[in-house]
C-alpha positions as CSV (number, residue, x, y, z in Angstrom):
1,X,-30.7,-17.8,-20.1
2,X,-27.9,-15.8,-20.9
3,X,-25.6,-14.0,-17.6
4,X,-27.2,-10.3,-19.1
5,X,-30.7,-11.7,-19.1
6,X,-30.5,-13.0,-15.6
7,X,-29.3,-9.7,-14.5
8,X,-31.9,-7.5,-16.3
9,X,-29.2,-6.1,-18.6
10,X,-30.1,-5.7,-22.2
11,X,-26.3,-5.2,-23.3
12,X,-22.6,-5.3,-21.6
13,X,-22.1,-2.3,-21.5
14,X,-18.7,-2.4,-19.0
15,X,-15.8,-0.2,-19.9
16,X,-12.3,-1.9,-21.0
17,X,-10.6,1.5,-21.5
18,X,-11.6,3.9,-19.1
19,X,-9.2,7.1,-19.3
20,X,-8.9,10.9,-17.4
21,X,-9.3,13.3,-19.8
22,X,-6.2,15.8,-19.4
23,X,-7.6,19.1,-20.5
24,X,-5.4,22.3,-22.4
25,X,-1.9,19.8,-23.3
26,X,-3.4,17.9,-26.7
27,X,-0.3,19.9,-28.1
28,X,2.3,18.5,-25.6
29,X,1.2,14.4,-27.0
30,X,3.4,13.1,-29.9
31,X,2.1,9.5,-31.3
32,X,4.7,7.4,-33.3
33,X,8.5,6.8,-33.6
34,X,9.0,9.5,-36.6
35,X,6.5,12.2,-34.7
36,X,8.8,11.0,-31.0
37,X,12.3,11.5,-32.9
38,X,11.1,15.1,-34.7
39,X,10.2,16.7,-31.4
40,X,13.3,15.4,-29.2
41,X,15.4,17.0,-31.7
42,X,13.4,20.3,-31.7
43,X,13.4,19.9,-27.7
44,X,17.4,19.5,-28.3
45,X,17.8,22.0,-31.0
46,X,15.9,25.3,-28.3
47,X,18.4,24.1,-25.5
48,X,21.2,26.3,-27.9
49,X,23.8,24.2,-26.1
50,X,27.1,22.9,-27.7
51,X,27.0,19.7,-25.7
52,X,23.2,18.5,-25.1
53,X,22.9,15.4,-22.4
54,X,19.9,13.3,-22.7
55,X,19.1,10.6,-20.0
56,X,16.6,8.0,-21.5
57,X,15.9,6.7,-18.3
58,X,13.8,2.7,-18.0
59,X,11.5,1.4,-16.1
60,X,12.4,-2.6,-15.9
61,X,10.2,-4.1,-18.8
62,X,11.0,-2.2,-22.0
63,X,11.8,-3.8,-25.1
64,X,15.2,-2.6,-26.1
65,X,14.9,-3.9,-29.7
66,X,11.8,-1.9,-30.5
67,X,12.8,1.5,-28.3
68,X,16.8,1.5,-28.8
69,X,17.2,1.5,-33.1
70,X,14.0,4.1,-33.2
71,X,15.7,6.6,-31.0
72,X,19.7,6.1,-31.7
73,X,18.7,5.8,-35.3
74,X,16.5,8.8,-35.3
75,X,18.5,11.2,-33.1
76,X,22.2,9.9,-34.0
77,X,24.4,10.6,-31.4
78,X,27.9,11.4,-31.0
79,X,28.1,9.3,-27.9
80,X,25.3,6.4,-27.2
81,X,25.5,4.4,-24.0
82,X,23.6,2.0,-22.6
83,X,23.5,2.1,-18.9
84,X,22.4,-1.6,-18.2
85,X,25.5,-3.3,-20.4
86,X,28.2,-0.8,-19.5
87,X,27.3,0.5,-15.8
88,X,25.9,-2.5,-14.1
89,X,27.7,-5.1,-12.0
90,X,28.1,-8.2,-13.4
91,X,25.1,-10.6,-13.4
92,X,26.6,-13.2,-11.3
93,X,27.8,-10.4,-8.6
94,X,23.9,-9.1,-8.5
95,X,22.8,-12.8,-8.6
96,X,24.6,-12.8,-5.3
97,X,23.6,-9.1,-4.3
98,X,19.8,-10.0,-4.9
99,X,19.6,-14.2,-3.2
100,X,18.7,-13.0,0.7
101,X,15.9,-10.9,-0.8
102,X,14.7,-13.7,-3.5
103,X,14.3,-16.3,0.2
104,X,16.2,-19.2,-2.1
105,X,14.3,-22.2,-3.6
106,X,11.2,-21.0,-2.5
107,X,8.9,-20.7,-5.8
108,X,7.1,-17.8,-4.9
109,X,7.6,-16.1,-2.2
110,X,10.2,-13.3,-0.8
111,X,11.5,-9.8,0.9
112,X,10.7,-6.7,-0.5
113,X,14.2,-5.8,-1.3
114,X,15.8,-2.8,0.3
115,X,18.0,-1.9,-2.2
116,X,18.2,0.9,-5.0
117,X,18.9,0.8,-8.4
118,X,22.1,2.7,-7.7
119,X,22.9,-0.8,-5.8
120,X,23.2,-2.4,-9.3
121,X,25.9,-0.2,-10.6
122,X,29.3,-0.5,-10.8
123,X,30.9,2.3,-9.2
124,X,33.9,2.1,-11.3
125,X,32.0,1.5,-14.6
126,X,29.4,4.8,-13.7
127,X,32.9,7.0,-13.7
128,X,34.5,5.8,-16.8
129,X,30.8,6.7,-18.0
130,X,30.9,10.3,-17.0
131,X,34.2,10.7,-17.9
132,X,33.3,9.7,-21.6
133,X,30.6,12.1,-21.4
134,X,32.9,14.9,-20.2
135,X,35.3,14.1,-23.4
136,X,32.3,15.0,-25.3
137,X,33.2,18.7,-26.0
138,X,30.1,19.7,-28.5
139,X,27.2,17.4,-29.6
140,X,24.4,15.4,-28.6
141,X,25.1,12.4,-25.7
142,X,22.2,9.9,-25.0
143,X,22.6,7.4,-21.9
144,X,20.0,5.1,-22.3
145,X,18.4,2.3,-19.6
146,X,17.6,2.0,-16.1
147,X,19.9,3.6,-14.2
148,X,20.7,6.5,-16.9
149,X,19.9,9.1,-14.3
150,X,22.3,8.1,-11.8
151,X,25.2,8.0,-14.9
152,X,24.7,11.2,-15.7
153,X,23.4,15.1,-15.2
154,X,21.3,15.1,-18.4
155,X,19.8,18.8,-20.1
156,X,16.9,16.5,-20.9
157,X,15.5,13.7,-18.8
158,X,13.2,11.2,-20.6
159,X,11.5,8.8,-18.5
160,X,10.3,5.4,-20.3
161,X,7.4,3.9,-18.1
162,X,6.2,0.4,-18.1
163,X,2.5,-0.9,-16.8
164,X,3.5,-4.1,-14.4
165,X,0.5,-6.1,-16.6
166,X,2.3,-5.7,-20.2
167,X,5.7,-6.2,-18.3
168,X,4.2,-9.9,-17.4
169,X,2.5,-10.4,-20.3
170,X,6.0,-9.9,-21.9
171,X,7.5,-12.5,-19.6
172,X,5.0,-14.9,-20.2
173,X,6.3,-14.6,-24.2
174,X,9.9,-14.8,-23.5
175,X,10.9,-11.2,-24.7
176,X,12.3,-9.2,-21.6
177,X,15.1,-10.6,-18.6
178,X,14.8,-8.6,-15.4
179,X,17.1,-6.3,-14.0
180,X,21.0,-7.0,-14.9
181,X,20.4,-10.5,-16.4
182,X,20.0,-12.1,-19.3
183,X,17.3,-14.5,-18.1
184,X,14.8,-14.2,-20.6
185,X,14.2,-17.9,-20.7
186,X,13.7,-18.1,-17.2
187,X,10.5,-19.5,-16.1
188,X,7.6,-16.6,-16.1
189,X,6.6,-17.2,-12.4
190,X,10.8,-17.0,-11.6
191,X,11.1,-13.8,-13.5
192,X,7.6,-12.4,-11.4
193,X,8.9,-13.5,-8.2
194,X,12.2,-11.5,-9.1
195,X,10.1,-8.4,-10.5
196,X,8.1,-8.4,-8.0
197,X,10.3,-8.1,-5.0
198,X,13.4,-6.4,-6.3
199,X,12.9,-4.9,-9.7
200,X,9.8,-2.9,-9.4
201,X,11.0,-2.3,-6.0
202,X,14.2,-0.3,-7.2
203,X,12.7,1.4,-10.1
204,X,9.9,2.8,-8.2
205,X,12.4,4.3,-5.4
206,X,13.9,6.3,-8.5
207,X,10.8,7.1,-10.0
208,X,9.4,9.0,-7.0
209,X,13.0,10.5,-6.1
210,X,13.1,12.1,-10.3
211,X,9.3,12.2,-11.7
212,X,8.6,15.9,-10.5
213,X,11.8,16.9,-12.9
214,X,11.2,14.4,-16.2
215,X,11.0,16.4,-19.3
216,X,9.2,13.7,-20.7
217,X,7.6,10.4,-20.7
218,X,7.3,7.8,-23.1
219,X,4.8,5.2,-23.5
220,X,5.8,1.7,-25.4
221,X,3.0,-0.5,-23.5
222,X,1.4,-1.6,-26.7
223,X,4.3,-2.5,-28.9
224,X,4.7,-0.5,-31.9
225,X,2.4,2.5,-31.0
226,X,4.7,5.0,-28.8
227,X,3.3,8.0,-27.4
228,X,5.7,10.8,-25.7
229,X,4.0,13.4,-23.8
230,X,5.7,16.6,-21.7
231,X,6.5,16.3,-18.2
232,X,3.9,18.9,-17.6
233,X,1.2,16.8,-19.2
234,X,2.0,13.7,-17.4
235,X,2.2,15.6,-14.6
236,X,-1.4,17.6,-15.1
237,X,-2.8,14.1,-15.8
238,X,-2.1,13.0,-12.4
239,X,-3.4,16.2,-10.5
240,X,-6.5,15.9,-12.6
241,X,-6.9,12.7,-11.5
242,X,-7.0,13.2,-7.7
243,X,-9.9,15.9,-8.4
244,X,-12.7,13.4,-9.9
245,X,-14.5,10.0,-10.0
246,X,-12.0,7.6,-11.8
247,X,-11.1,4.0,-13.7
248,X,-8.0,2.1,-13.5
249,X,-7.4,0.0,-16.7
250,X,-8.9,-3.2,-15.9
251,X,-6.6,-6.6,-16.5
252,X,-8.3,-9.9,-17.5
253,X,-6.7,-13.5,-16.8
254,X,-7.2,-17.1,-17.1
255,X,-7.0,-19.3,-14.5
256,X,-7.5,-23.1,-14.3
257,X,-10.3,-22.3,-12.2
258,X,-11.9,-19.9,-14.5
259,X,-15.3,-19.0,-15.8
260,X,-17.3,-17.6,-18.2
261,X,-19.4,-14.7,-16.8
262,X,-16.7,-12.2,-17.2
263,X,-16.5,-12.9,-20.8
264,X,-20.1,-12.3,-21.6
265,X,-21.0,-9.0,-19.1
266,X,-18.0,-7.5,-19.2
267,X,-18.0,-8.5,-23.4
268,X,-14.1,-10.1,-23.7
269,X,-12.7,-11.6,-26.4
270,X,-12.8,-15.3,-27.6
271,X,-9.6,-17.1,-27.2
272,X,-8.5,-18.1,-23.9
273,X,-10.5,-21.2,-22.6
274,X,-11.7,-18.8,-19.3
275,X,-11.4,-15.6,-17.5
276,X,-10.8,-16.2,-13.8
277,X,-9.2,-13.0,-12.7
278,X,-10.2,-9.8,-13.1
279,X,-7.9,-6.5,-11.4
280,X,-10.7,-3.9,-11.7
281,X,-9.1,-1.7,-9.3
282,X,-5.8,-2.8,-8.1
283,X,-3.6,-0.2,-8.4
284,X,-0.1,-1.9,-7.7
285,X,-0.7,-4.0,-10.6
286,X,-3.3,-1.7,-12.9
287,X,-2.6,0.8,-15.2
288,X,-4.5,4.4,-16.0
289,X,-5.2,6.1,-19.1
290,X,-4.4,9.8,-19.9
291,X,-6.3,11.1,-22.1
292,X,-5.0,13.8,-24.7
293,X,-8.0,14.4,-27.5
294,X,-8.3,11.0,-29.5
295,X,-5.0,9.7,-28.2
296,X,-4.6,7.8,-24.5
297,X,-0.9,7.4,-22.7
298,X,-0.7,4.4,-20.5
299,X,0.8,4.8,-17.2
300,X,1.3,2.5,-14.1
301,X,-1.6,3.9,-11.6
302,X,1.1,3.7,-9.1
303,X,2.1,7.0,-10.5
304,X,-0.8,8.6,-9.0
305,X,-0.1,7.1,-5.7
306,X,3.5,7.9,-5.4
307,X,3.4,11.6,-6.8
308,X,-0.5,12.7,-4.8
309,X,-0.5,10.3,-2.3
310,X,-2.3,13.3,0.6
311,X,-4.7,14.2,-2.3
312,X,-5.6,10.4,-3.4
313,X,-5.6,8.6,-0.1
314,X,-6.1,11.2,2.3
315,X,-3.9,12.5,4.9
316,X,-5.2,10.2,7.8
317,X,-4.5,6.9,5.4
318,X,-1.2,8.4,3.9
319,X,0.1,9.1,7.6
320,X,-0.8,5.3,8.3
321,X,0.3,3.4,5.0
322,X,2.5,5.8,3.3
323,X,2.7,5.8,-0.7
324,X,0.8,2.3,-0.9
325,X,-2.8,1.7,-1.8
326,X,-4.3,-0.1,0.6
327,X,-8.0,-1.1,-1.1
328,X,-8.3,-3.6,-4.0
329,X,-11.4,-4.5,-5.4
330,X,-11.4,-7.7,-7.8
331,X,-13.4,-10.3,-9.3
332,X,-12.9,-14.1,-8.8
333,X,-15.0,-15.9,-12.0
334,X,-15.9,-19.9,-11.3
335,X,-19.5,-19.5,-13.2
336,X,-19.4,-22.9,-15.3
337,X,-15.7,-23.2,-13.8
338,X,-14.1,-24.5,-10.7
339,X,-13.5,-24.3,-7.0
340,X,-11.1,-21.5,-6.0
341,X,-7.5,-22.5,-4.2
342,X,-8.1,-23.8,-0.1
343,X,-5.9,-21.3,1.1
344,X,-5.5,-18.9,3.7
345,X,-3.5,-15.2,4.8
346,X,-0.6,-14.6,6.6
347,X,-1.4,-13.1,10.1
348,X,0.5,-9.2,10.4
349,X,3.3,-10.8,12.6
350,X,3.8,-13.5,10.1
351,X,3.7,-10.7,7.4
352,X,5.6,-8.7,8.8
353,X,9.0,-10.6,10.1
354,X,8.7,-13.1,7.1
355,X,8.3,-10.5,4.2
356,X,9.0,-7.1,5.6
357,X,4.8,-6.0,5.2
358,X,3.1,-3.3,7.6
359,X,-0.2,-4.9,7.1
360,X,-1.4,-8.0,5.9
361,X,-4.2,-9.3,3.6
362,X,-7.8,-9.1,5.4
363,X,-10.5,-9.6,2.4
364,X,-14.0,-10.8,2.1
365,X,-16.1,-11.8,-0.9
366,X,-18.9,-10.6,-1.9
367,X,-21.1,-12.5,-3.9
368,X,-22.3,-10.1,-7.3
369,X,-23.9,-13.2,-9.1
370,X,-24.3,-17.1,-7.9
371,X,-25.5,-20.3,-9.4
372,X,-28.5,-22.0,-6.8
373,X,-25.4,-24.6,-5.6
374,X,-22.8,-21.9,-5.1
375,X,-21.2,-22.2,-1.9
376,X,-18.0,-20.6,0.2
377,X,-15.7,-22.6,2.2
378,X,-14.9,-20.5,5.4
379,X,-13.9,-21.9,8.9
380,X,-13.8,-25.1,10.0
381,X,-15.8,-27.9,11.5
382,X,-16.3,-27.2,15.3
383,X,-14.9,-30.5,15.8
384,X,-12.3,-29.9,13.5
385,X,-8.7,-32.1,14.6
386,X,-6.0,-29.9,13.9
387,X,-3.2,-32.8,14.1
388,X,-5.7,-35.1,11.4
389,X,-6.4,-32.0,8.8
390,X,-2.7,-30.9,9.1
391,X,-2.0,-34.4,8.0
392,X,-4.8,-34.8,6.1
393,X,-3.5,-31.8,3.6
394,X,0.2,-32.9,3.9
395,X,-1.0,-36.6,2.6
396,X,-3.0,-35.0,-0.2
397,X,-0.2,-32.5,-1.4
398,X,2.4,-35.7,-1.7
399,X,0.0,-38.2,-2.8
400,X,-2.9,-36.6,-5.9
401,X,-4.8,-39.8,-5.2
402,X,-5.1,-39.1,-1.8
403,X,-7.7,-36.2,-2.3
404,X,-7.7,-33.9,0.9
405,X,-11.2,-34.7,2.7
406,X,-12.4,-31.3,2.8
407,X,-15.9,-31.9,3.9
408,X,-14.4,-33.1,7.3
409,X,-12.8,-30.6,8.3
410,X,-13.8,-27.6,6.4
411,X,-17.0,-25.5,6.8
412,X,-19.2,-24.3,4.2
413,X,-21.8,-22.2,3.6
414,X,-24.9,-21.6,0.7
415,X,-23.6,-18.3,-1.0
416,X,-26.2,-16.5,-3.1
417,X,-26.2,-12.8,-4.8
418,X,-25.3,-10.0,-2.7
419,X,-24.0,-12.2,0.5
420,X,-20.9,-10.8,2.2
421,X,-18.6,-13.1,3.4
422,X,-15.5,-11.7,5.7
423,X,-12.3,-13.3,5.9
424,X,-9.5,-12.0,8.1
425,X,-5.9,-13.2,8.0
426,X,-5.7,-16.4,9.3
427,X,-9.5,-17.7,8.0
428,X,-9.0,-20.5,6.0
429,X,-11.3,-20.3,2.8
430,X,-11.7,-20.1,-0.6
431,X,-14.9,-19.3,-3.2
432,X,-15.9,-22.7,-4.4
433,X,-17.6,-23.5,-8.1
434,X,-20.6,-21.3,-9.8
435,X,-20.4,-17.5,-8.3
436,X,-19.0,-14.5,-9.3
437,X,-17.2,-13.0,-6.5
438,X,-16.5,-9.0,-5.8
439,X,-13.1,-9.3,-3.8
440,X,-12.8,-6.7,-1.2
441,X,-9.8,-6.7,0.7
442,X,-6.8,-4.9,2.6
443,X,-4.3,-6.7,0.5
444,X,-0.1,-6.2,0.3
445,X,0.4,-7.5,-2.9
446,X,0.5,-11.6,-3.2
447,X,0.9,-13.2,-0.3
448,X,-1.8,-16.1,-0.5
449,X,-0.8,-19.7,1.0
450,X,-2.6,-22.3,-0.8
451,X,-3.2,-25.7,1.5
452,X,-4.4,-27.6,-1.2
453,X,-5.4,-27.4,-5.3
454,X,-8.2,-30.2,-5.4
455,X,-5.2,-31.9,-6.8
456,X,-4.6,-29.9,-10.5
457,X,-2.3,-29.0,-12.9
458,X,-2.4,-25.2,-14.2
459,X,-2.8,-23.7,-17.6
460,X,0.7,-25.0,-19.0
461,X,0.1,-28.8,-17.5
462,X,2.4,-28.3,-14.0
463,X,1.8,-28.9,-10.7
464,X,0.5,-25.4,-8.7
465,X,2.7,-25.1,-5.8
466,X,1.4,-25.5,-2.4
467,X,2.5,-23.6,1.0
468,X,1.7,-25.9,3.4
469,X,4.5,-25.1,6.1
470,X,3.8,-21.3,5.8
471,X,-0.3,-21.7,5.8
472,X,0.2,-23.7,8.7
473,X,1.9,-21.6,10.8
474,X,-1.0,-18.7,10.3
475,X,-4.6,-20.9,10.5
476,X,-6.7,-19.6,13.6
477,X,-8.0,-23.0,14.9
478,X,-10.7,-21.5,16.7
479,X,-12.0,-19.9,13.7
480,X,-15.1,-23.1,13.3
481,X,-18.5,-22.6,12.1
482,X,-20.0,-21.0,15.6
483,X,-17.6,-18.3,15.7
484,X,-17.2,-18.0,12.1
485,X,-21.3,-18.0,11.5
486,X,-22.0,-15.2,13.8
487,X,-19.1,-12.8,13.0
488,X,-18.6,-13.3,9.1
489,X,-21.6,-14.8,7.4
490,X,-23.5,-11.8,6.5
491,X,-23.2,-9.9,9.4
492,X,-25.3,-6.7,7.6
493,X,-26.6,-3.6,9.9
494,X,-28.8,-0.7,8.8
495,X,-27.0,2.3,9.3
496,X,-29.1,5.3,7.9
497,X,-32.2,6.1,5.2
498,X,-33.0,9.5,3.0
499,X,-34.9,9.9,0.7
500,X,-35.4,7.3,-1.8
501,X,-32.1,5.3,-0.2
502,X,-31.1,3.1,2.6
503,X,-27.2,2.4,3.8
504,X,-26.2,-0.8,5.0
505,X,-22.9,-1.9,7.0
506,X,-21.9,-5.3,5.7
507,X,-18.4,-5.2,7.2
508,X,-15.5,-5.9,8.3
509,X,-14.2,-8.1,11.2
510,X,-13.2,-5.9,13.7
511,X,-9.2,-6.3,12.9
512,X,-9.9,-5.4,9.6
513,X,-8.5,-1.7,9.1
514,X,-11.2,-1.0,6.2
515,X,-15.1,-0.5,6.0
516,X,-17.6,-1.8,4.1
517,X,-21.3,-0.1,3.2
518,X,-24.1,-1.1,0.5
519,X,-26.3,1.5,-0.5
520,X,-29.4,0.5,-2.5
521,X,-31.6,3.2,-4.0
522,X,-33.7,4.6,-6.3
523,X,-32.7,8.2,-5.5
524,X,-29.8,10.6,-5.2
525,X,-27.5,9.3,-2.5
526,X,-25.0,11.5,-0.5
527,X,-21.6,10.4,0.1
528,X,-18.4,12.3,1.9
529,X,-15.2,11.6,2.0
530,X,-14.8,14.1,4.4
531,X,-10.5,14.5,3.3
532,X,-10.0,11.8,5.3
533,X,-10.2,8.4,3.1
534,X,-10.0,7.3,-0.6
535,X,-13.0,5.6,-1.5
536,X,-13.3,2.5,-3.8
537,X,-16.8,1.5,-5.1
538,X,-18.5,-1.1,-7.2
539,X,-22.2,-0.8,-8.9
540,X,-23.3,-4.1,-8.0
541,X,-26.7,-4.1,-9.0
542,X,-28.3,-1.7,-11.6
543,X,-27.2,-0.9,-15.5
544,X,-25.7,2.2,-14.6
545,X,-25.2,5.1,-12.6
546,X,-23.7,8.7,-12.2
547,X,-21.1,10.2,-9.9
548,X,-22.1,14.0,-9.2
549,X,-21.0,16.8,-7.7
550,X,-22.7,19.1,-5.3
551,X,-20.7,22.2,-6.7
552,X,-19.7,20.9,-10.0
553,X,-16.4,20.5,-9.1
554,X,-16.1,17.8,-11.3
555,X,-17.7,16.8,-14.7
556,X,-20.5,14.1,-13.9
557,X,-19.3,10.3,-14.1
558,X,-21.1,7.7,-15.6
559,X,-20.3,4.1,-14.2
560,X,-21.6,1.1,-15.3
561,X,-22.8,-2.3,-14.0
562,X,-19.4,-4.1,-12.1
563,X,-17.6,-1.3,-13.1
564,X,-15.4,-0.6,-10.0
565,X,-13.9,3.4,-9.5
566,X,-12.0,5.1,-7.4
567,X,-13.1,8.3,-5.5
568,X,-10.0,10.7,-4.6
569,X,-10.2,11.9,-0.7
570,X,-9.9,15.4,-2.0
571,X,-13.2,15.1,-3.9
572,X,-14.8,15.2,-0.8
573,X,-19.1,15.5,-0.9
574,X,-20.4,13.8,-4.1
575,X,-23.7,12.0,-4.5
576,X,-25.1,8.6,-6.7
577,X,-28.2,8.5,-8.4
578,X,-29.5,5.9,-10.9
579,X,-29.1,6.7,-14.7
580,X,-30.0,5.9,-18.2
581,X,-31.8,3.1,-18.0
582,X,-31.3,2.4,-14.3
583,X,-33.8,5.2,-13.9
584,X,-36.8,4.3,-11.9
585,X,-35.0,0.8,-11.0
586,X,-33.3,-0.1,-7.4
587,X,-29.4,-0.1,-8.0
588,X,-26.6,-0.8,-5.4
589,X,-23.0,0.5,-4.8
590,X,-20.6,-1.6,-2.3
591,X,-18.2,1.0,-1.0
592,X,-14.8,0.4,1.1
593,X,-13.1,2.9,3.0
594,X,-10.3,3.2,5.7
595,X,-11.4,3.4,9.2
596,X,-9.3,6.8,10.1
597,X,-11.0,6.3,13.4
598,X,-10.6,3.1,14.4
């Protein structure tokens, strides 16, 4: 039997490119290098000026080779400069500028860098700049790169944006260095690591200090296809975002752990031998879609976050995390695959003097589909040795023969459909073999230390690395099976009932900042988010559903089965209800929230 006919579905029906229509700016969207080039120039040619400045300003990821001959070519400047290979220190000299932040040798992990882009310029190269520019009596001068802003006081500011997925997927295929290097040979997970904590880091500080004043925006995610759309547009995009029900783009991944579930209900492509991750609604990493008529402009989600952050979060949330999004639903697939890393989370002190992070990774797993043998690994034996596992895992991460004997030490439990199981930092755990896990968690970006990798190689034939030292220094040896059991094994309460519903509370721990609640029902289910918190949901059982509401304020939203979305705290009351043919059929939504409360 098929994944689709064990779940009553007749068809996958989930959405791979779920967008926000933008409504009244089709005319303000230009697709293609010729249509890009024609309406800078007419954009140039209305300022009337003799001398015309425009600031091409990059988010870290672009391909130069596509982006630089389309527009230098097409606009022909007097004066082209390129702010990365004229304005920047020199590599070695950021190298040095960048090591305390990249934590040395150490594969993975590091400090969110407190430095700005401005950090990376020469101060000395950034005048001879401007004083080129200001020889420039009459004509058109184009600084180009990151950092073009801070060389320059441009007529027109054109800001080239970059989804964090394509940037890796670019990486992964040699064809971009980070930030003031030519390192595009550099190992992928190298180049992450340095993304991750420093590039990213100083091109969003920029981002959020210039967006409300960019002219426009251009789009070269997919390679070949730009779009350019008016700084108003972008800008109307994100407002109508925070008004209404919406997607992120969801990003699928291999994994040497993968399986094969995702690939049939949520209808991927052939080609990869699995699909273990999925980011269904992880803004940090996603992207969303703008939608102008038939056309759709990619943009990081992030944008949303850093430019409504009151409006999207709420003002209760914003006031404790800032511009961060602090909700991530994702799905784990090891149907027909493998066990999941043993791993466990930093604890917030941990987090917080190690990486610099205001919270820490709290997350729980709940089950959306399970083979009968599926099982989670959570907690430990009550008679668990900590001196004998410690060792045990240290013998097993230097020897591969020496397989780590988990069933000692480790608890487990049965997992079946629509269990909950809640995992705050410090829990070791991991999913094991044949389920398809809903991740719900609290999560600052990556920090996850593996104990041990039932002794594999990844995708590319290496050695996944292991964080014993750090994983060590965070596991709650108290967390065995009878205070595990109790606490984080399904620990469901009824809540409320109406008509044709019933609400559930299925979480979390109590140092867990978020909420969890399942509602099942047949019939129209109210929801608030009273201003106060985003909400993240997940349709977990039933082929689909709609998001209404009350007052029309917003068109009604059609969700699908695993389809996860994103409820802006402005929305405030909206309601559920079965739909299509989900009609007269029990569904389920798992919803997270912030405790504003608490």
């Amino acid at each position: 039997m098929s994944y689709l006919q064990k779940l009553g579905l007749g068809k996958a029906s989930y959405d791979l490119k779920p967008f926000v229509a933008v409504d009244g700016y089709n005319d303000a969207c230009w697709r293609g290098w010729d249509t890009i080039v024609a309406q800078l120039k007419s954009t140039i040619a209305e300022q009337s000026l003799v001398k015309t400045v425009v600031a091409v300003e990059c988010y870290s990821g672009i391909i130069d080779e596509e982006v630089v001959p389309s527009l230098r070519d097409g606009l022909q400047p007097k004066l082209w400069i390129e702010s990365e290979r004229e304005a920047f220190k020199p590599s070695s000299e950021i190298d040095t500028l960048l090591a305390p932040d990249l934590g040395g040798d150490d594969p993975i992990f590091g400090r969110l860098t407190r430095l700005t882009l401005e950090d990376f310029l020469d101060p000395e190269k950034r005048d001879h700049i401007r004083a080129r520019i200001d020889a420039i009596e009459s004509g058109l001068v184009v600084v180009y790169g990151p950092g073009s802003l801070l060389c320059c006081e441009p007529d027109i500011s054109v800001y080239a944006d970059m989804a964090r997925w394509e940037a890796q997927l670019r990486q992964r295929a040699n064809r971009i260095s980070n930030l003031g290097v030519n390192n595009r040979e550099l190992k992928a997970s190298l180049q992450y690591k340095r993304s991750f904590f420093i590039d990213w880091r100083v091109c969003d500080k920029l981002k959020r200090a210039t967006f409300a004043h960019w002219d426009f925006l251009l789009d070269t995610c997919t390679e070949g296809d730009p779009k350019l759309i008016s700084g108003d547009a972008f800008r109307a995009g994100l407002i109508a975002a925070t008004q209404r029900p919406f997607r992120v783009v969801p990003f699928f991944d291999p994994g040497v752990w993968g399986g094969q579930w995702m690939r049939e209900v949520c209808n991927l492509p052939d080609g990869p031998p699995n699909y273990a991750w999925c980011f269904d609604c992880v803004p940090e990493e996603n992207s969303l879609l703008l939608g102008f008529g038939e056309t759709r402009v990619e943009v990081p989600s992030l944008d949303l976050v850093f430019a409504h952050p009151v409006e999207l979060l709420g003002e209760p949330v914003y006031g404790r995390y800032g511009a961060e999004f602090p909700i991530r639903f994702d799905f784990l697939d090891t149907m027909r695959g493998q066990n999941l890393s043993f791993q466990v989370h930093p604890l917030i002190d941990y987090a917080h003097e190690h990486f610099g992070l205001r919270y820490t990774q709290d997350e729980s797993y709940y089950i959306l589909d399970a083979e009968p043998e599926a099982e989670v690994y959570l907690g430990l034996k009550d008679d668990v040795d900590p001196k004998a596992m410690l060792a045990d895992l240290k013998a097993a991460a230097e020897d591969p023969a020496k397989p780590f004997p988990d069933t000692k030490h480790v608890q487990r439990f049965p997992a079946k459909k629509h269990d909950h199981f809640l995992i705050p930092a410090g829990t070791c755990h991991c999913s094991g073999a044949n389920s398809m896990v809903l991740e719900i968690s609290h999560t600052p970006y990556i920090f996850t230390f593996k104990l041990w990798d039932w002794a594999r190689l990844d995708l590319n034939g290496l050695p996944r690395p292991i964080n014993l030292e750090r994983g060590a220094a965070n596991i709650q040896w108290d967390r065995t099976r009878s205070w595990v059991e109790p606490r984080l094994v399904n620990a469901i309460e009824p809540v409320s009932t109406g008509e044709g519903w019933r609400e559930e509370r299925t979480g979390l721990y109590q140092s867990e900042a978020f909420e969890t609640r399942r509602h099942w029902f047949t019939g129209t289910v109210p929801h608030d988010t009273r201003h106060e918190s985003v909400h993240v949901l997940n349709l977990a059982e039933g082929a689909e559903a709609v998001v209404e509401s009350p007052d029309d304020a917003f068109v009604p939203f059609v969700v699908h089965y695993a389809e996860t979305f994103i409820v802006p705290a402005s929305v405030g009351k909206y309601t559920i209800r079965p739909h299509g043919p989900a009609v007269g059929k029990e569904c389920a939504t798992m919803k997270a929230f912030l405790r504003v409360n608490a």
